[in-house]
N, C-alpha and C positions, 0 to 999 in steps of 0.2 A: 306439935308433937312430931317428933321427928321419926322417918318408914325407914325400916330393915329391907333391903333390897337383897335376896339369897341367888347370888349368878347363876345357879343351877336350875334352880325354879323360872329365873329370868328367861334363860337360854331355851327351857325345854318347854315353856308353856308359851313362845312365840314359835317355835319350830312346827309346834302341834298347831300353833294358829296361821302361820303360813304354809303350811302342806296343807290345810284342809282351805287355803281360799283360793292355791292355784288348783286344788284338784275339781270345786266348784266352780274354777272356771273353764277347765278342761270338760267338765261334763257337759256345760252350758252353750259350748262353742264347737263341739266335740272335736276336741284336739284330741292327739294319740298321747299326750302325757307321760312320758316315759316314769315309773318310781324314783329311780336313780336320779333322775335330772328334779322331778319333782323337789327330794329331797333335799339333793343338794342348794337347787333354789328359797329351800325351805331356812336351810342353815345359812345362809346370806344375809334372809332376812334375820335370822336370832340373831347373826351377828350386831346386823344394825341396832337391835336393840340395844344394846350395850349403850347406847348414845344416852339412855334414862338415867345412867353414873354423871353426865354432864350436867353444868350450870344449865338455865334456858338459854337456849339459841333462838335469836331472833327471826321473827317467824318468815321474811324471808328467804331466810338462810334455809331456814328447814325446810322450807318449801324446795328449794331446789335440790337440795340433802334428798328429800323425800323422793322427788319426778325422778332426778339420775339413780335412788336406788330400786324404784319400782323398774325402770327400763329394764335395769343390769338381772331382777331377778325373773321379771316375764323372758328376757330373752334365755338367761339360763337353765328357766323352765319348760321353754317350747322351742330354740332354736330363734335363729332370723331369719324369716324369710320373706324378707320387702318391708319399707316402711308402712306401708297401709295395715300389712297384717299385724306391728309391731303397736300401730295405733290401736286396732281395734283389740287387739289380747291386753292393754294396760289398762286402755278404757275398762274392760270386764273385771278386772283384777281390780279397778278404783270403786266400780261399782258391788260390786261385792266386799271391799274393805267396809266403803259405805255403811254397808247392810250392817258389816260385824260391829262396824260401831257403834249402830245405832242402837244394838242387842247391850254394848258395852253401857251406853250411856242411861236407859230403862234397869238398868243391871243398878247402877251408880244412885239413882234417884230414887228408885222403890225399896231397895235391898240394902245398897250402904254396907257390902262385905268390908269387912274387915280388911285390912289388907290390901287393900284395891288403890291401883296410882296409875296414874295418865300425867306423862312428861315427855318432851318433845316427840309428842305425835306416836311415844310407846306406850303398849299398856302392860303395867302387871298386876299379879292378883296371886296372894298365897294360896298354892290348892295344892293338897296329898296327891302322891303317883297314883294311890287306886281313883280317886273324884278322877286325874286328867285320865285314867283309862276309862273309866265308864264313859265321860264325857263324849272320847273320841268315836267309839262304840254307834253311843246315840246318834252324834252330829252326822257319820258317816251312811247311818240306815238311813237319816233324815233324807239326804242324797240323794242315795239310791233312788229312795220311794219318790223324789222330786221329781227325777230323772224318769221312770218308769210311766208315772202318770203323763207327762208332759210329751213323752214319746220320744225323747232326744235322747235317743240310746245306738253308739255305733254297733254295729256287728261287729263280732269275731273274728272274722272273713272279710278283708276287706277289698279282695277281688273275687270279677264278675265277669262276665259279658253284656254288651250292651247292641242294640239294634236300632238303628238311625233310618227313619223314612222320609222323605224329601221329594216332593216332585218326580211321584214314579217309582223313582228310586231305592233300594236296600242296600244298604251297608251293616255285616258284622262286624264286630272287632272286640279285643280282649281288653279290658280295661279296671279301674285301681280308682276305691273309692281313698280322695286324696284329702287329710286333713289340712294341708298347707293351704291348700285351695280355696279361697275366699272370694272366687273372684262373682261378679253378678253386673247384669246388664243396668246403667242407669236409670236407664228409663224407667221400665218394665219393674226392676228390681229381682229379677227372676237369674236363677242361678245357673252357672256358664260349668260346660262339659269341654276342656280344651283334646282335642283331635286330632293326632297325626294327619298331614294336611292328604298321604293318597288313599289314606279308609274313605275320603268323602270326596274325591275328586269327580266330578261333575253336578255336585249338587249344591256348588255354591253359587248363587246368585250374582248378578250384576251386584256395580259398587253402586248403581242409582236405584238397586229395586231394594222394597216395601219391606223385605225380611232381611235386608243386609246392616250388618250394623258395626262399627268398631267400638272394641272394650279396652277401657285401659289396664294397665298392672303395673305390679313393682316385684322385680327380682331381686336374688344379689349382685347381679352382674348387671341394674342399671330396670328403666323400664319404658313402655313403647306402647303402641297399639295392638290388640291385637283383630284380623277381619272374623266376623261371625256372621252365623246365620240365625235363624228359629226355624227346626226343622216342622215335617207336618206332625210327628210324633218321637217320641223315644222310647224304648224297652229297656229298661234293665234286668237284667236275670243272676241271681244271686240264689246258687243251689235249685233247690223246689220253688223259692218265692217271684214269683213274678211282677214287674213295678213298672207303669206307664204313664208318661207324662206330655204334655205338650207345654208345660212352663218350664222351659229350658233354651237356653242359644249354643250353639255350638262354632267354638272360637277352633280356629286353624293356626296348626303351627307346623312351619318345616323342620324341626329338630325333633328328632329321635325322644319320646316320654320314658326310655330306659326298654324294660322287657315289654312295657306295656303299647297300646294304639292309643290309650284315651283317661286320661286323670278327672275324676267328675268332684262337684262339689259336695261336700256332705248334706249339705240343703238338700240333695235333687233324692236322698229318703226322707224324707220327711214333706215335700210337695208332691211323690207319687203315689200312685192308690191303682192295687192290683187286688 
């Protein structure tokens, strides 16, 4: 029996299902998400969809069809900033498709909707605007409350000051909790506070002592080392809340971080406890 494909319903019930997997990924990573860009990344992928009007494509083919069109809409979605970050945001974006399809295929075998077609790698499914607005509704609380319980929720605010203790030493400085920022110590695994290198100048260690470490990264302008330390403690102070950590390194860079002394990981809320 041959399926009615309506381009409209095609268009608008992938657009609702990729705006809500990079904004599960944005919450998951806690990336700053912008709408705009969410969106637009949302409508990339509806575009892609379109491909379900094609004969089957051989599933190599789709396969690389699929990896270059996920890049183009995690990067549309969040920016580039370095290949590592661009790995781990498609990685989350696959894992979470993942999840959707696995909803699709329990959806396929217990239910048997009507309507319902999976072809190269799209899915559609007839549903009325009021069903995909409740749907959106739900799936979105679902989120939130994931998000809430889970604790991986950024602030509002996402500058602070921060207090650095080292050998004696104090250091303030004004600093910007950074979503770009992924960076973490290998070893350790513990998350990196990069630092205008004169807020901490005399509290970095020898290159042979026990707390010095190099971290690698990846820019867009290329990537390198960078020298860190683990200091004996860190404060962050954000409004009234106060947050203290000793699982943290603190990576030194001679270039200017813009208005701010110190771009921190978004990990370093969610490993502090004040």
């Amino acid at each position: 029996m041959k399926q009615t494909v309506y381009i409209d319903v095609l268009v608008g019930v992938n657009l609702f299902i990729n705006y809500l997997l990079l904004l599960c990924v944005a919450k998951f990573l806690s990336l700053n998400g912008k709408p705009k860009r969410l969106i637009l990344a949302a409508l990339l992928g509806a575009v892609y969809s379109l491909t379900i009007l094609l004969p089957e494509i051989p599933p190599v083919l789709s396969l690389l069809m699929k990896l270059f069109m996920s890049l183009t809409i995690v990067t549309a979605a969040y920016g580039y900033k370095g290949l590592r970050e661009l790995i781990r945001e498609t990685a989350a974006f696959y894992l979470t498709s993942f999840a959707f399809a696995g909803f699709m295929l329990v959806l396929w075998y217990f239910f048997a909707p009507q309507g319902l077609m999976i072809r190269n790698s799209v899915v559609y499914f007839n549903i009325s605007p009021l069903a995909l607005i409740v749907l959106t509704v739900v799936c979105y609380g679902a989120i939130v409350l994931f998000q809430r319980i889970t604790g991986r929720q950024m602030p509002k605010n996402l500058n602070c000051r921060i207090t650095i203790e080292c050998g004696g030493k104090t250091s303030v400085c004004t600093a910007r909790v950074d979503t770009g920022n992924s960076l973490r110590e290998p070893f350790s695994g513990d998350p990196v506070a990069v630092v205008y290198e004169p807020v901490v100048e005399g509290m970095i260690p020898p290159k042979d002592g026990l707390n010095f470490r190099l971290i690698p990264f990846d820019a867009i302008s290329g990537g390198g080392l960078l020298e860190s330390f683990r200091p004996d403690r860190m404060t962050i102070c954000m409004g009234k809340k106060k947050l203290t950590t000793q699982k943290v390194f603190i990576a030194v860079t001679k270039n200017r971080l813009g208005e701010f002394d110190a771009l921190l990981n978004p990990d370093l809320l969610q490993k502090t406890s004040g």
